[in-house]
N, C-alpha and C positions, 0 to 999 in steps of 0.2 A: 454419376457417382453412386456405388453402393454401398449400404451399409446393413449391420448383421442385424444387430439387435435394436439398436437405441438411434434416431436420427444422432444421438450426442455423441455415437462412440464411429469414429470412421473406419472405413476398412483397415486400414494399412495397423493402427493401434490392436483394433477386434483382432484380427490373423495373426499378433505376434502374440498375444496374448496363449488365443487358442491354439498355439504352436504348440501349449505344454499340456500334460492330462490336469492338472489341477484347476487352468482355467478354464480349460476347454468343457469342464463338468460345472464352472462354477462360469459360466456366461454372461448371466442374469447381474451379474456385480460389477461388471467391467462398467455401466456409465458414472455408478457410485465412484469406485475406483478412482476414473478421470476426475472428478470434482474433488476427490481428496488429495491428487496428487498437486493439481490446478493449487487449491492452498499453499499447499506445503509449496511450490515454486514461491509463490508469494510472500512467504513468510522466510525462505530460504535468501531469497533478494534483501529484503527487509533488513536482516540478519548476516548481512554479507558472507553465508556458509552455513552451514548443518543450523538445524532450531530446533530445540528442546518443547517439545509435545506432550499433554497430558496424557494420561491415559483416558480421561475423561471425554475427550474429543474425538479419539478414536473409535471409545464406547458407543457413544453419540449417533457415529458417523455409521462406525462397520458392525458394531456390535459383539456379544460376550466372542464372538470367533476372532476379531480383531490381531488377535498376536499371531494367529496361522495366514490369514491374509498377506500379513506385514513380509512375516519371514516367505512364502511363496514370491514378493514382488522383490524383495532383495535376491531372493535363486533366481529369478528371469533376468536380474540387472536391471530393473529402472530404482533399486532405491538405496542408499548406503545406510547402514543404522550403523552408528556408536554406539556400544554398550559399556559404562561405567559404573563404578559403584563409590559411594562416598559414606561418610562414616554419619549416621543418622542420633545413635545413642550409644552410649558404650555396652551395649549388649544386645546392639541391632545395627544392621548397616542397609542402607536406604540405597535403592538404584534410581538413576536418570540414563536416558537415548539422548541421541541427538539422531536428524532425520537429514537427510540430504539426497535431492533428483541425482541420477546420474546423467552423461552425455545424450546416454542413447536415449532415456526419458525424457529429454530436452527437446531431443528431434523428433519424438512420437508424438508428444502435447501441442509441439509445434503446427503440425499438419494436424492432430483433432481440432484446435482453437480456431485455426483460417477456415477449414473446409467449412464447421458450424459458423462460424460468423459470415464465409459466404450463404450460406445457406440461408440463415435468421434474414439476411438482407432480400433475400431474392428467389426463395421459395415461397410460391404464394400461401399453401397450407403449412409450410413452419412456422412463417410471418401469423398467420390469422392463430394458429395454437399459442405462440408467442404470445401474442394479446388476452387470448383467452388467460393464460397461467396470471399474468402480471394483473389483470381484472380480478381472477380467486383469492390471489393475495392479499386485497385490498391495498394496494401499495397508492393509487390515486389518492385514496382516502387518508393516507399518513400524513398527520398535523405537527411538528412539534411544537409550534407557538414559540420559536428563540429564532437565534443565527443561521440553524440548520434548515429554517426553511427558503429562504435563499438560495442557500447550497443546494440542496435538493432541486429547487427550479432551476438553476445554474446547468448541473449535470443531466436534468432533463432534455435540456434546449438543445446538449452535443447534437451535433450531424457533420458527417466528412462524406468522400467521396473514396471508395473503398479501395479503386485503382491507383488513384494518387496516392494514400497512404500506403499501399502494397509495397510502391517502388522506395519506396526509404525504411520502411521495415526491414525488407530482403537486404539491405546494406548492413544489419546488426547481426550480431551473433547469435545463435540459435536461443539460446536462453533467455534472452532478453527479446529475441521476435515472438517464445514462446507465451512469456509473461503481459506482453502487450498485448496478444492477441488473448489471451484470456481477462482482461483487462475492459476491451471491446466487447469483448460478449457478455461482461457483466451491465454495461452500460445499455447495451439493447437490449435484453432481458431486463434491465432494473433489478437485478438481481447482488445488491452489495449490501443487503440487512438494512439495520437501523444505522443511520449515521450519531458517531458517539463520539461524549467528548475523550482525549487521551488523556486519560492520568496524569501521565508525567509531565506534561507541560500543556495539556488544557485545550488545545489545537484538535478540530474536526479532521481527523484522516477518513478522505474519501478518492474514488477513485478518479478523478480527474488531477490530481495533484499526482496522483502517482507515475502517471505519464511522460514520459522523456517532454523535457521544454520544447525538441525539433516539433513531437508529434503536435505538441498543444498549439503549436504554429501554424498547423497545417487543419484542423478543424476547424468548424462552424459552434456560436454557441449561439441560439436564437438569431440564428441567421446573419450573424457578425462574426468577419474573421478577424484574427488576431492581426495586428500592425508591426506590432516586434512587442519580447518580452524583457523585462525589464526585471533586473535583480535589484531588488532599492534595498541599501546597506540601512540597518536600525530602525526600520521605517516602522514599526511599534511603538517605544518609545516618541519617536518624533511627532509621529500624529497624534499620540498622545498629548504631550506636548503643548503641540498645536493648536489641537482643540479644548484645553485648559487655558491658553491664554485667548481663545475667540469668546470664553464664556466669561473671562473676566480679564480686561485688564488692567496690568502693573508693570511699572518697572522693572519689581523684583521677578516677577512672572518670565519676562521676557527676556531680563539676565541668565535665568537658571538656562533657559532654552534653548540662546546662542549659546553659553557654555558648553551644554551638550553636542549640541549640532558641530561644534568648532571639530569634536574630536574624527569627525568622519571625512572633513574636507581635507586632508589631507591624504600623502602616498599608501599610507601603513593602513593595511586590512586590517576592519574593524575586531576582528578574532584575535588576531596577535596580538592588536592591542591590549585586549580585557586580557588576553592569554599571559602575558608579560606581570600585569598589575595584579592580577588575580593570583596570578601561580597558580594555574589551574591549566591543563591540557591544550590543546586548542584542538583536538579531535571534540571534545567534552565542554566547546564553549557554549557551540547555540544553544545546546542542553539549559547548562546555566542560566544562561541570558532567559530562554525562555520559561524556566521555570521562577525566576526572581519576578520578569515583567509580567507573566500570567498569575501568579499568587499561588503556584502550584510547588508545595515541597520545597518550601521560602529557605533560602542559602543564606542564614544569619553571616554567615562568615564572608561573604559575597560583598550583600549588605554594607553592613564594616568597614570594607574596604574603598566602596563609593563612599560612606559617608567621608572617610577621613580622607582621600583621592582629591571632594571637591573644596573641603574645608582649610585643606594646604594650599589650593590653587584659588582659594577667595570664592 
């Protein structure tokens, strides 16, 4: 396997690149490049379509050149901009992009993400440089003292077997083998920042969640494989619940409980349900739900409607 510049950028990406005079003069940017596109796939997925980027990020990333970069990778084809404009003030008017990979970007990130993640696995000096980076960063040494350090030892523990997981990857569409395989190489590298909480509903997005349910079936996490995965409807609330009435009990405890629990053992998805009662979306339920049960961005009008929901049903 050869590679031009960067163990990180593989042939096949480096020669399309340097196919044109701009990158072919600007070489030295192509691994940056990858990792900016690597994002944007991610946050394209996330986003089911094109994602609105700061300019800040780009700053960050590519620097004051950033907007000749940009428009250079939309003239090769791997990137679509949106350009809009919206009314800011009335005597200014504010622009937003939206960012979105193309096809053939799909299938160039594709083959850089597998080649590097064969690589990380199975080159003795990637592997030991590998260790050395994730040692500089001090990433061992990151304490948060909450939730997250579970999770952290959690995603630490992954290990799979690279040929097994090949052969169910290569069965997805290029985009989605792309996004996994970058996904992978974050997870050997340790390379996914600080784990944070979300905003809007308070929940650790890290990247084992992010993972198709097949894959997370087919890894190791501390040496234990999955048995099967199980979607448990409301299971927040319920353990909740749960462990409110193990810490104290009462009758009335235990009424409020079943009450709840009654609404899930039947046919009707839990979404439709609240969907129906709520008048509220049911694209837009777990949203809801999680932001009322997590304390995050409290939906008075939500609210309201549980109280009065249980208060007509005793």
């Amino acid at each position: 396997m050869k590679f031009f510049y960067h163990t990180k950028t593989p042939k096949g990406l480096n020669d399309y690149l340097c196919g044109f005079s701009y990158w072919k003069s600007h070489y030295k940017l192509i691994p940056t490049i990858t990792r900016t596109l690597n994002q944007i796939l991610l946050w394209n997925y996330k986003n089911e379509g094109e994602s609105e980027i700061t300019r800040t990020y780009f700053l960050d990333k590519l620097g004051y050149s950033y907007p000749d970069i940009l428009r250079h990778l939309e003239l090769v084809g791997l990137l679509k901009i949106t350009r809009f404009c919206y009314k800011s003030t009335p005597t200014q008017r504010g622009r937003c992009y939206g960012y979105q990979l193309t096809n053939l970007c799909h299938n160039l990130l594709s083959d850089t993400n597998w080649e590097y993640l064969y690589l990380l696995m199975n080159d003795k000096k990637e592997k030991r440089r590998n260790q050395i980076r994730i040692s500089k960063r001090g990433y061992h040494k990151k304490v948060y003292r909450d939730v997250r350090d579970e999770i952290k030892r959690t995603i630490d523990g992954i290990s799979f077997d690279l040929n097994k997981l090949s052969k169910v990857v290569n069965t997805y569409p290029v985009e989605e083998k792309a996004r996994i395989g970058c996904l992978l190489v974050d997870i050997i590298e340790k390379d996914y920042k600080d784990l944070t909480f979300n905003s809007s509903d308070g929940r650790v997005w890290n990247v084992l969640t992010q993972l198709p349910s097949e894959i997370r079936s087919i890894i190791e996490i501390n040496n234990l494989i999955a048995l099967m995965i199980v979607d448990m409807r409301s299971c927040h609330p319920t353990f909740w619940g749960r462990y409110i009435s193990s810490i104290e009990t009462s009758p009335e405890i235990e009424k409020e409980v079943e009450k709840y629990d009654l609404i899930f053992r039947g046919r009707m998805d839990p979404k439709d349900y609240f969907s129906q009662l709520f008048g509220v979306p049911r694209s837009e339920m777990k949203m809801v739900l999680n932001q009322y049960i997590n304390g995050k961005g409290l939906l008075l009008q939500v609210e309201w409607v549980i109280f009065e929901h249980f208060n007509e049903n005793g």
